[in-house]
C-alpha positions in Angstrom: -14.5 -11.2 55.5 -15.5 -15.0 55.7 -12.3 -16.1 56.1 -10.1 -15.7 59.4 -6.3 -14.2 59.5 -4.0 -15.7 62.3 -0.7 -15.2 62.8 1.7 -17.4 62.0 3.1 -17.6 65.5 0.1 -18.6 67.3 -1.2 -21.0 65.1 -0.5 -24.5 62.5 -2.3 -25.4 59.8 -3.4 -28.8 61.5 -4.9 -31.4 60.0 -4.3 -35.2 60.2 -4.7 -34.7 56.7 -2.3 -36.6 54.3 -0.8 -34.9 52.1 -0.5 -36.5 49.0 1.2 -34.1 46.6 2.9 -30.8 47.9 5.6 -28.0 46.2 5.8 -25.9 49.3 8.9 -23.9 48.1 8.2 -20.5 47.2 10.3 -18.5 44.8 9.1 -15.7 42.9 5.3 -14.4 41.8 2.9 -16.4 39.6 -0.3 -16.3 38.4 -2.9 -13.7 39.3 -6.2 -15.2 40.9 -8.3 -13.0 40.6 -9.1 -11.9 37.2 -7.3 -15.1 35.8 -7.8 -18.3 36.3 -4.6 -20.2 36.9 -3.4 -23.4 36.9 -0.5 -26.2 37.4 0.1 -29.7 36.2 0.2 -32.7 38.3 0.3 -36.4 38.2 0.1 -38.7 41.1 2.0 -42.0 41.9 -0.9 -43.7 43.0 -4.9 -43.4 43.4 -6.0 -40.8 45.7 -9.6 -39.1 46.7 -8.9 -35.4 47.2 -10.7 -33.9 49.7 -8.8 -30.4 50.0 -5.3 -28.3 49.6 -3.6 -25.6 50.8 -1.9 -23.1 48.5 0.1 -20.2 48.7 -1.3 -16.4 48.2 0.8 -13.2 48.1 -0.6 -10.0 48.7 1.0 -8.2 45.7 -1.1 -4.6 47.0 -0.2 -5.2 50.7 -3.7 -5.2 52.3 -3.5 -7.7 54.2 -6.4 -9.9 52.0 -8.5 -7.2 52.9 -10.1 -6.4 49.9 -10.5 -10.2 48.8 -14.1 -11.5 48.5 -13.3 -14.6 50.2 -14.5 -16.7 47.3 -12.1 -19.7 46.6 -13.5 -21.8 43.6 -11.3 -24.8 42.7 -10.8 -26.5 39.6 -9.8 -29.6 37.9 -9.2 -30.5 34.6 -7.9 -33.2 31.8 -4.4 -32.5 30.1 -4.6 -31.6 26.6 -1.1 -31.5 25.1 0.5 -30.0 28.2 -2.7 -27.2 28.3 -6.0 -27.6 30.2 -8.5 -29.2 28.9 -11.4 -30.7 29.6 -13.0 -29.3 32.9 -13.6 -32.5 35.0 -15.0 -31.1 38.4 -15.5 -27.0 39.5 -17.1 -25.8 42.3 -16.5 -23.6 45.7 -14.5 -24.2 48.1 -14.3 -23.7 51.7 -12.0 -22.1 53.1 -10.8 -23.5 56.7 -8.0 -21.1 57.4 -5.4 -18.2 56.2 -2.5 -18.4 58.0 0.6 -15.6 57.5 3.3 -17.7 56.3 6.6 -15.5 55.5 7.5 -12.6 53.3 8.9 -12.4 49.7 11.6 -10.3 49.2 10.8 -8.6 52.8 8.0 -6.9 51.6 5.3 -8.8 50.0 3.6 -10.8 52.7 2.6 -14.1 51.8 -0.5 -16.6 53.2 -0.9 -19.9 53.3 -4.7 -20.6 52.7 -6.6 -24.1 53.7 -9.8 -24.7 52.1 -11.7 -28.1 51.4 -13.3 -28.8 48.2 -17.3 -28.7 47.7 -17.0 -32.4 46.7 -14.2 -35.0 46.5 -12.2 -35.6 43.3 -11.0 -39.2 42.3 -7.3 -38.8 41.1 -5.8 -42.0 39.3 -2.2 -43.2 39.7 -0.1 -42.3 36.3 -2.7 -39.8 34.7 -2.2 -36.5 34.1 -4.2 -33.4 36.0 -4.4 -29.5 35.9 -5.6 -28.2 39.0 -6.6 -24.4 39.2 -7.6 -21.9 41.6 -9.8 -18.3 41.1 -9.9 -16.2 44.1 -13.1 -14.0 43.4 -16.7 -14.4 42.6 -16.1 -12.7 39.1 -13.5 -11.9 36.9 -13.9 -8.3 36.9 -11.7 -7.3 39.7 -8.0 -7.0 39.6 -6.8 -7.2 43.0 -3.3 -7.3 43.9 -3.0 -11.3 44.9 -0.8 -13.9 43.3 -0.3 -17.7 43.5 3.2 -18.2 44.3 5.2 -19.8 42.0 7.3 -22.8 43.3 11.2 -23.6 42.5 10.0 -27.4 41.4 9.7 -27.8 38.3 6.7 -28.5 36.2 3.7 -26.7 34.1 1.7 -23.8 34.6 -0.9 -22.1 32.5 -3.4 -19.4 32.8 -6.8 -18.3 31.6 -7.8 -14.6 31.1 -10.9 -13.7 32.5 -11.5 -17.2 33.0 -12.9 -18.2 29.8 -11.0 -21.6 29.5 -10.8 -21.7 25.8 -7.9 -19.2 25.5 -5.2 -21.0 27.9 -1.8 -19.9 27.8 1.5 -21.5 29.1 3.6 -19.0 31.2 6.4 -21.7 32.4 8.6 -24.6 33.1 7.4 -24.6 36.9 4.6 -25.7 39.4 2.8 -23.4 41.8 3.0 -23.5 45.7 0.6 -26.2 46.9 -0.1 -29.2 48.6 -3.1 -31.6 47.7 -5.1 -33.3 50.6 -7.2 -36.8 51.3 -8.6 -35.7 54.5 -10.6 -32.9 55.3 -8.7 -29.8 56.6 -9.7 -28.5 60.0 -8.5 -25.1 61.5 -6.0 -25.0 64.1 -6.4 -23.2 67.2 -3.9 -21.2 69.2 -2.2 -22.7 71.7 -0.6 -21.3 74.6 3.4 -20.8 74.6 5.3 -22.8 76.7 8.0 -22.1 79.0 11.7 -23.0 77.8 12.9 -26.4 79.1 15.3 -24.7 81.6 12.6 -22.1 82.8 11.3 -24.3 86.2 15.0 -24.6 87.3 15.8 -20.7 87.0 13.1 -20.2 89.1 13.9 -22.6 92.0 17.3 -20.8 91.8 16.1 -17.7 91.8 14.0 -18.9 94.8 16.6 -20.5 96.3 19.0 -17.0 96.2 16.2 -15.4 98.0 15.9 -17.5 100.6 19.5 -17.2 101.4 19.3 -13.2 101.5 16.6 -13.4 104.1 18.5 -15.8 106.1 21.9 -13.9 106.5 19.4 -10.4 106.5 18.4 -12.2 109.9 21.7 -13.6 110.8 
């Protein structure tokens, strides 16, 4: 696969990116992403070039993302009467990093994926955006992997097979996301350190020892 799988534990999403919009509270499942093309309202409170996002995947068939293409294509478009509308900027994204990120309902395991877009996309303060997401290089294949839906509320709709002229609304919240102004950049495991109290357990440890050998010669 293009893409690489760390665990959670041994690595952050890092960027110094900003993040100028995020829903980071999962719930339950949302759209399909791969032989839909989903997508979530948003306005912003001021003007903003985004660069990249982060969004939240779950692996509905459990395979670990094994089966995914590694294709990320990101969308925006205009609001047409609380549906998509017109597309404003497409393209393929890169993806930086897929990080595990929890479970749903102890089962389903979840991934938070970091990708940059191919180009930038100039948001303005006050207007209304869709932003969408298609996790394959067709729309042919039905694998088992979901966009999260988040407990804010908001708007999602979705497109069957992609076509954008056949959007449906599906409910009264946002997906899991978070919308960036500077390039995302994939974190690299660090080593784990010791607990605060660690260096003093050892000098006492070291310090028991010495006083064995001393009444041991005594």
């Amino acid at each position: 696969m293009r893409h690489s799988i760390i665990a959670a534990a041994a690595a952050v999403l890092l960027p110094a990116a900003v993040q100028v919009l995020e829903h980071t509270a999962p719930s339950t499942l949302g759209s399909r992403t791969s032989d839909y093309l989903p997508a979530t309202q948003f306005t912003l409170a001021s003007d903003a070039q985004l660069i990249g996002a982060t969004a939240t995947i779950a692996d509905i068939d459990r395979t670990g993302l094994s089966t995914w293409d590694g294709t990320m294509q990101a969308f925006f478009f205009a609001d047409d009467a609380g549906l998509p509308g017109a597309a404003l900027a497409s393209g393929l994204a890169t993806v930086v990093e897929t990080v595990l990120d929890g479970q749903l309902a102890g089962t389903i395991d979840l991934y938070k994926v970091a990708f940059n877009f191919a180009a930038p996309f100039d948001a303005a303060a006050g207007t209304t955006y869709w932003f969408g997401l298609h996790m394959s290089a067709d729309y042919v294949r039905e694998d088992g992997y979901a966009w999260m839906e988040s407990s804010d509320a908001g708007r999602r709709a979705s497109s069957e097979g992609g076509t954008q002229d056949n959007w449906q609304f599906q409910r009264d919240f946002t997906l899991v996301y978070a919308l960036h102004d500077e390039a995302l950049v994939a974190s690299a495991p660090s080593d784990v350190p010791l607990p605060a109290a660690a260096p003093l357990m050892l000098m006492g440890l070291a310090g028991l020892g010495l006083a064995a050998r001393r009444r041991g010669a005594a």
